[in-house]
C-alpha positions as CSV (number, residue, x, y, z in Angstrom):
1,X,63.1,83.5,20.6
2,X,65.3,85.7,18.2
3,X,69.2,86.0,19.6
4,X,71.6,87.8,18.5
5,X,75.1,86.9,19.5
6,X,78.2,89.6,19.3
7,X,81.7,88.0,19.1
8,X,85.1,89.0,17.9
9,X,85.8,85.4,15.6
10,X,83.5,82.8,14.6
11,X,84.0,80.0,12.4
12,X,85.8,79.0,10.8
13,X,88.3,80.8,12.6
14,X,89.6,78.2,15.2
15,X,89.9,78.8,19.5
16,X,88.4,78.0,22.5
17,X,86.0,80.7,22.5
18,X,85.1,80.1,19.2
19,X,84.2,76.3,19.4
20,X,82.1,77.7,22.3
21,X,80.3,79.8,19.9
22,X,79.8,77.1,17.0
23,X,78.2,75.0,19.0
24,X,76.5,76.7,21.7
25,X,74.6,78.4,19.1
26,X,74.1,75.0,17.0
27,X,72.5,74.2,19.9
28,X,70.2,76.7,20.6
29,X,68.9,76.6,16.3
30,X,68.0,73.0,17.8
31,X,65.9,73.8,20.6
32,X,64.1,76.0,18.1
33,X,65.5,79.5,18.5
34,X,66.1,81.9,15.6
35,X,69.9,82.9,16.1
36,X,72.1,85.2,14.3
37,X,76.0,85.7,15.2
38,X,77.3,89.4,14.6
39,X,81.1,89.5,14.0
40,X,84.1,90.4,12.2
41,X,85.2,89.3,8.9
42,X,88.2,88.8,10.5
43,X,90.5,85.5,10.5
44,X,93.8,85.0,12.8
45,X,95.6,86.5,10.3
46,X,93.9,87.7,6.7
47,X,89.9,88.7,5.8
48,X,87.0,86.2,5.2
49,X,85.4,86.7,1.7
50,X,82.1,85.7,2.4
51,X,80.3,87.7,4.3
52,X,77.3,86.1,4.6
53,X,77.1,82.4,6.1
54,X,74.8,79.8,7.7
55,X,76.6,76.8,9.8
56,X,73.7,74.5,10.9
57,X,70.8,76.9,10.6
58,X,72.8,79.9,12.8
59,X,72.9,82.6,10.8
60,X,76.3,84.6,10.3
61,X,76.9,88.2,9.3
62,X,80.4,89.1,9.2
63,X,81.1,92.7,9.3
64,X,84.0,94.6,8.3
65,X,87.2,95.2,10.5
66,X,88.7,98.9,10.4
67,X,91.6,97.7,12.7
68,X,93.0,95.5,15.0
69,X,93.7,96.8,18.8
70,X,95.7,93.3,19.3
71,X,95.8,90.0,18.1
72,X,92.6,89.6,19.7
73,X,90.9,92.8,18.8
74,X,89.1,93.7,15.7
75,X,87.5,96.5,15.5
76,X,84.2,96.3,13.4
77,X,81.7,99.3,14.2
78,X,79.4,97.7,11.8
79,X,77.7,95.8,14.8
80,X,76.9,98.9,16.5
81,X,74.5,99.6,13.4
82,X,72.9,96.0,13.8
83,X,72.5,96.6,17.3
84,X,70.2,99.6,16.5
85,X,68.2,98.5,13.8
86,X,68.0,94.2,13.5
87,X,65.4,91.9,14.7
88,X,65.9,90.2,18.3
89,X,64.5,89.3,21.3
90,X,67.7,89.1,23.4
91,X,71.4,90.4,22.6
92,X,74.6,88.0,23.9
93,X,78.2,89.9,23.5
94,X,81.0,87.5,24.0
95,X,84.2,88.5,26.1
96,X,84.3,91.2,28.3
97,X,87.3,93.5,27.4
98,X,86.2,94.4,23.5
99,X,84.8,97.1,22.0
100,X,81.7,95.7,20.1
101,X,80.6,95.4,23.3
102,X,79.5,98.8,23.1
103,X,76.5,97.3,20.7
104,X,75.1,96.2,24.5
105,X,74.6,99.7,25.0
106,X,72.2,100.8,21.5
107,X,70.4,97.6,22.5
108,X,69.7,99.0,26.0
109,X,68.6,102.2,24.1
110,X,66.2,100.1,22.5
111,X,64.8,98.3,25.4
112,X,66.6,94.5,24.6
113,X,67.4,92.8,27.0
114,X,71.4,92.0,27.0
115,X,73.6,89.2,28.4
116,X,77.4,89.6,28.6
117,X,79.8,86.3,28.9
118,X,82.8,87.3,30.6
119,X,85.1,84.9,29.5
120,X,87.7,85.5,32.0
121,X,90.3,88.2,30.3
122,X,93.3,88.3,32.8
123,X,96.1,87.4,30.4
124,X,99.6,87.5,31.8
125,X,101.0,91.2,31.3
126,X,103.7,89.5,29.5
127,X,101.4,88.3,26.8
128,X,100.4,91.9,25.3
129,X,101.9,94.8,24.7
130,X,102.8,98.2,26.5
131,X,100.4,100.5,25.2
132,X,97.8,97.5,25.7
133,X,98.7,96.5,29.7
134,X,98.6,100.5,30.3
135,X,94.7,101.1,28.0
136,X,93.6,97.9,30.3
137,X,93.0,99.9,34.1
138,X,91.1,102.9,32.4
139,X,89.2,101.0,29.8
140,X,88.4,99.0,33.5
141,X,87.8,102.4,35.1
142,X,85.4,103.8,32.4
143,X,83.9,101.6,29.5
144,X,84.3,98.2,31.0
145,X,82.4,99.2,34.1
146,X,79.5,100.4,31.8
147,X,79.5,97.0,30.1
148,X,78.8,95.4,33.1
149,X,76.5,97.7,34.9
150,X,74.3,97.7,31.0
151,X,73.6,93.8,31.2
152,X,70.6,92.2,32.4
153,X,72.5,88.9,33.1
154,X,76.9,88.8,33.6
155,X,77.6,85.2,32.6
156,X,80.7,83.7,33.5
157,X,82.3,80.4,33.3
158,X,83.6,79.0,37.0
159,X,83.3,79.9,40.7
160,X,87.2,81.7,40.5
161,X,86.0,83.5,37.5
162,X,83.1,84.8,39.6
163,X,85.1,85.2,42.5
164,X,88.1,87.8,40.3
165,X,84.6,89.7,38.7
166,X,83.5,90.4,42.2
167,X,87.2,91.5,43.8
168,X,87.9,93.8,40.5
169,X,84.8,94.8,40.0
170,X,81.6,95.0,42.9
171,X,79.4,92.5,44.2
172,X,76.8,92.2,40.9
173,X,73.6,90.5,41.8
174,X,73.1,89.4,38.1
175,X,76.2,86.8,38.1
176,X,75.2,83.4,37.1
177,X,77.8,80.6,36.3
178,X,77.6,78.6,33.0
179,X,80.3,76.1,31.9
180,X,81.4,75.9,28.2
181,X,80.4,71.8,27.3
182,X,81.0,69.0,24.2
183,X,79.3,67.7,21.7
184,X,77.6,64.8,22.8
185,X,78.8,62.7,20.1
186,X,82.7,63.1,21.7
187,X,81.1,61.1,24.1
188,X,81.6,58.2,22.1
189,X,84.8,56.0,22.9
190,X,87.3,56.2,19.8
191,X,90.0,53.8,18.9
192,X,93.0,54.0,20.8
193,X,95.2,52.3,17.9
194,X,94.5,54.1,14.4
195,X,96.0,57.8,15.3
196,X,99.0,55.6,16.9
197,X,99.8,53.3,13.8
198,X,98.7,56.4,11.1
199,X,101.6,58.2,12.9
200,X,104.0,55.4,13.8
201,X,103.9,56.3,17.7
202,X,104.3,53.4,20.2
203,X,105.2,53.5,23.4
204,X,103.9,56.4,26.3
205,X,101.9,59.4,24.8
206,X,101.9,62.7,26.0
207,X,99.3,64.9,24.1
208,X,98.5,68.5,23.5
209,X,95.7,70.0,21.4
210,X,95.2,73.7,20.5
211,X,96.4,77.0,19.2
212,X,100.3,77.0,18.8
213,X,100.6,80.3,20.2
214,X,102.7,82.1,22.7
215,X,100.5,82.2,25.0
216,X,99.9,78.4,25.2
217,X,103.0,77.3,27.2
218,X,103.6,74.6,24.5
219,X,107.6,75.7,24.6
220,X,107.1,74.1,27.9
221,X,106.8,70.5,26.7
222,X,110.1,71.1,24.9
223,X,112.0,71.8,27.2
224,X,111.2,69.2,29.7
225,X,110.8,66.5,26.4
226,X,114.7,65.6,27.0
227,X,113.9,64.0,30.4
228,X,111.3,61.5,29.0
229,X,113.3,60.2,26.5
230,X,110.8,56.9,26.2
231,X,107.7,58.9,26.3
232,X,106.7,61.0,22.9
233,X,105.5,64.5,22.6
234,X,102.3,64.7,20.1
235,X,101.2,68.5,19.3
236,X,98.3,68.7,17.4
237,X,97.6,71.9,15.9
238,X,98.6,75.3,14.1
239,X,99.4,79.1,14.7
240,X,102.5,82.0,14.7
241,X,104.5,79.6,16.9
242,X,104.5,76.6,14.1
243,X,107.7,77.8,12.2
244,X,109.4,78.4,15.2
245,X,108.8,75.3,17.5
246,X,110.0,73.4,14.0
247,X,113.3,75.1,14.8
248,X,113.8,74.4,18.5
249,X,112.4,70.5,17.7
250,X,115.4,70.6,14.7
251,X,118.1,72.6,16.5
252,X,117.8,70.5,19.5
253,X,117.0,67.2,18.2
254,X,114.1,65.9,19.8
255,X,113.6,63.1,18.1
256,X,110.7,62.4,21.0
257,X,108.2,65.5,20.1
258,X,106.3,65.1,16.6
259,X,104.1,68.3,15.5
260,X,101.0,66.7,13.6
261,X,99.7,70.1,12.8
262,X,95.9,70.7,11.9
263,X,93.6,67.8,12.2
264,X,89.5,66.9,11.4
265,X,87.4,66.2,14.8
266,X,87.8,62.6,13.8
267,X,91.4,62.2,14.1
268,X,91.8,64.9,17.0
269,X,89.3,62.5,19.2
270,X,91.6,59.6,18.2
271,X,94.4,61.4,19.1
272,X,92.6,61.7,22.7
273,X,91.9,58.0,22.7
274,X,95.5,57.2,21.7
275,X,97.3,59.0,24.7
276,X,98.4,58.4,28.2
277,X,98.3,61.9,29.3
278,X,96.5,65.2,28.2
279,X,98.5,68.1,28.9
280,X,97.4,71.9,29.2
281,X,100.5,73.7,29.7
282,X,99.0,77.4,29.0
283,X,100.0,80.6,30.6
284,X,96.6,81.9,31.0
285,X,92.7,80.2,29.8
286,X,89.5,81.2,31.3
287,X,88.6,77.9,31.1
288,X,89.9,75.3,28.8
289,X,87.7,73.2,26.7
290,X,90.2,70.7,25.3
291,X,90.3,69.8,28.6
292,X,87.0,69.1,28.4
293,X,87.6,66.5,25.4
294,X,90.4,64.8,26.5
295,X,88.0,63.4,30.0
296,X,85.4,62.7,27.4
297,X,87.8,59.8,26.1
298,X,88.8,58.9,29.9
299,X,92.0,60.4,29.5
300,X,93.5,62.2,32.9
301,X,94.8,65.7,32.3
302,X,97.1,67.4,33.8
303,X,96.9,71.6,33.7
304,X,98.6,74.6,34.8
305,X,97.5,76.5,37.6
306,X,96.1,79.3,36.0
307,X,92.7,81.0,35.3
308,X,89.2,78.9,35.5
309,X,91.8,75.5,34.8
310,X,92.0,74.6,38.3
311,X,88.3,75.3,38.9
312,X,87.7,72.6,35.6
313,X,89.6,69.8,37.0
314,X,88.9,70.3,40.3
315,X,89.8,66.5,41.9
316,X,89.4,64.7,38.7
317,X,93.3,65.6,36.9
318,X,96.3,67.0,37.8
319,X,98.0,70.7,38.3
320,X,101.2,72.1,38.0
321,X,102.4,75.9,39.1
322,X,102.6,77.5,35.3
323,X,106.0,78.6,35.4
324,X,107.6,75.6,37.6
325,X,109.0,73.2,35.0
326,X,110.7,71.2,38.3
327,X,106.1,70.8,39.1
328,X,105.5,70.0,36.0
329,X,108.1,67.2,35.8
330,X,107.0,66.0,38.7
331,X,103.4,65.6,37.9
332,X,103.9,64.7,34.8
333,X,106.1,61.7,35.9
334,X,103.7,60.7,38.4
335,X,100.6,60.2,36.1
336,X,103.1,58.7,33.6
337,X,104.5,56.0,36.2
338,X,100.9,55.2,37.7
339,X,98.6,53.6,35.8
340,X,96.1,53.7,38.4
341,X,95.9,56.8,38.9
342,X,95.8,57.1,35.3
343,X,92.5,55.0,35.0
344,X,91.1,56.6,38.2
345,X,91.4,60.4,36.9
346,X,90.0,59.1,33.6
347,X,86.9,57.7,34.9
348,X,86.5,60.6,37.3
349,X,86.4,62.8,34.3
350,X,84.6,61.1,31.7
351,X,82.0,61.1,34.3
352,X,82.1,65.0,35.1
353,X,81.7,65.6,31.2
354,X,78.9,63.4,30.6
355,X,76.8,65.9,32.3
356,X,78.0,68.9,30.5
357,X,77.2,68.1,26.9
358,X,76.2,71.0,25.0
359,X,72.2,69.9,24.7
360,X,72.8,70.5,28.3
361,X,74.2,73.9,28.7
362,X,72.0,75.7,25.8
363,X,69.1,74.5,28.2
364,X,70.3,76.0,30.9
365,X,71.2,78.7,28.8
366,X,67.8,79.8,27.5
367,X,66.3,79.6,31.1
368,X,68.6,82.7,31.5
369,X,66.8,84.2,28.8
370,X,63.8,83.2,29.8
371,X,64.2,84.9,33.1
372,X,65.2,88.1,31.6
């Protein structure tokens, strides 16, 4: 089968979604699929030279980007062009509220069939702009709904996701619910000692791993950091936020939160294996992967209440209400005081993401496409 995938970012631009991507589509190259990934030449911030790439056998054209709408947004007609005129059998756009998702519609014209991933898009008002919050209800109103009603399948990622397309939206027959997964080599156990001695932590661990971005609640962890004075604060990661959570950490001297900045998988799985608690503080995530990678090294998580998060750790982690720091406190001090629960929550997830490995999910995957 020849797919052609539409996204915003790819690698190596880092995300959620993007990791997705990578691997979903390494995946599917496995299971014997020709697959080719249509997307901007866009990074976070900056252009990609190379426009032209192959990442285990999936094939990636990068195309270039006029503008950006938001952080978010490129805007690279290009892919309206490859919709019309490349070689595929089936055409998967990635995220719902974009504009190269108008390439679903000159692959409609051409009799493809077309699959659209939702990926959940209700960020927090607070999060965007004006002039963005205000072009939201009437690109809902007008292009949006034609997305929808112009795919052959509407994939999305949880039940509440599902449950938020068919309040805002109708009662779609075509809904079908696929979880992002891991590589199944994170299912391997890492050491829980080398990220610990390579970084000189001892004593209680409280990790986070992603994006240091706004939008990720990390200013959270600060804030609360003073009242676990034994306990340190690991972030692992990069983004706008770096320079300025370097100042808070400085200004206020929390001597108990270390930024590591970027890491390799390697280390980032040790840095799973080395904590006590994996914490997704984000304002908004339509589902949230790393959460996903922390359970595969039997770590228990604790998430805010937001988005397809409470859906993903169902009865196997912890939640907190996103903008209660007094909840988040609280939780946090009873999985850091209970070292039962602790191993309980860690077993209960390691065994929820041994069966969502991503050999798994691109089979499920392709019987969708098959169907269509």
């Amino acid at each position: 089968m020849k797919i052609a995938k539409v996204c915003s970012f790819f690698y190596p631009v880092e995300g959620g979604m993007e990791t997705h991507l990578l691997e979903e589509t390494k995946e599917l190259v496995k299971l014997g699929h020709d697959v080719t990934v249509l997307t901007s030449d866009a990074l976070r911030e900056g252009r990609i030279q190379q426009k032209q790439a192959f990442f285990s056998g999936v094939h990636v054209e990068r195309l270039p980007t006029w503008f950006r709408l938001s952080y978010f947004t490129p805007f690279f007609p290009g892919v309206y062009w490859k919709a019309l005129t490349a070689d595929y059998d089936v055409l998967h756009a990635h995220s719902y509220r974009q504009l190269h998702n108008l390439a679903l519609l000159f692959a409609k014209l051409r009799g493809k069939k077309t699959v659209l991933s939702i990926h959940w898009p209700e960020y927090p008002k607070s999060l965007r702009s004006a002039w963005i919050n205000l072009f939201i209800p009437l690109f809902d109103l007008t292009l949006g709904r034609l997305f929808l009603h112009l795919c052959d399948a509407l994939v999305v990622q949880t039940k509440a996701e599902e449950q938020w397309l068919r309040q805002t939206f109708g009662n779609f027959r075509n809904i079908l619910i696929l979880p992002p997964g891991i590589a199944s080599s994170y299912l391997r156990k890492r050491s829980a000692t080398v990220f610990r001695k390579k970084h000189h932590i001892t004593g209680q661990m409280v990790l986070y791993v992603g994006r240091l971005h706004q939008s990720k609640g990390v200013h959270k962890l600060l804030i609360i950091a003073p009242s676990f004075p034994k306990t340190m604060f690991v972030l692992v990661g990069d983004g706008p936020e770096l320079a300025l959570l370097e100042k808070v950490i400085k200004d206020k001297k929390l001597t108990n939160v270390r930024l590591i900045g970027r890491v390799n998988e390697e280390e980032k799985l040790q840095a799973y294996a080395s904590c006590d608690v994996f914490i997704h503080p984000t304002d908004y995530d339509a589902f949230g992967i790393t959460l996903l990678e922390a359970m595969s090294q039997e770590k228990p998580v604790l998430g805010s209440r937001v988005g397809g998060i409470p859906s993903v750790i169902g009865a196997d982690g912890l939640t907190f209400a996103k903008d209660d720091l007094n909840d988040l406190t609280k939780q946090l001090i009873r999985l850091l005081t209970n070292a039962k629960l602790r191993r309980t929550l860690g077993r209960h997830g390691r065994k929820k993401v041994e069966q969502m490995t991503w050999n798994k999910i691109a089979q499920r995957l392709v019987r969708i496409y098959r169907s269509l």
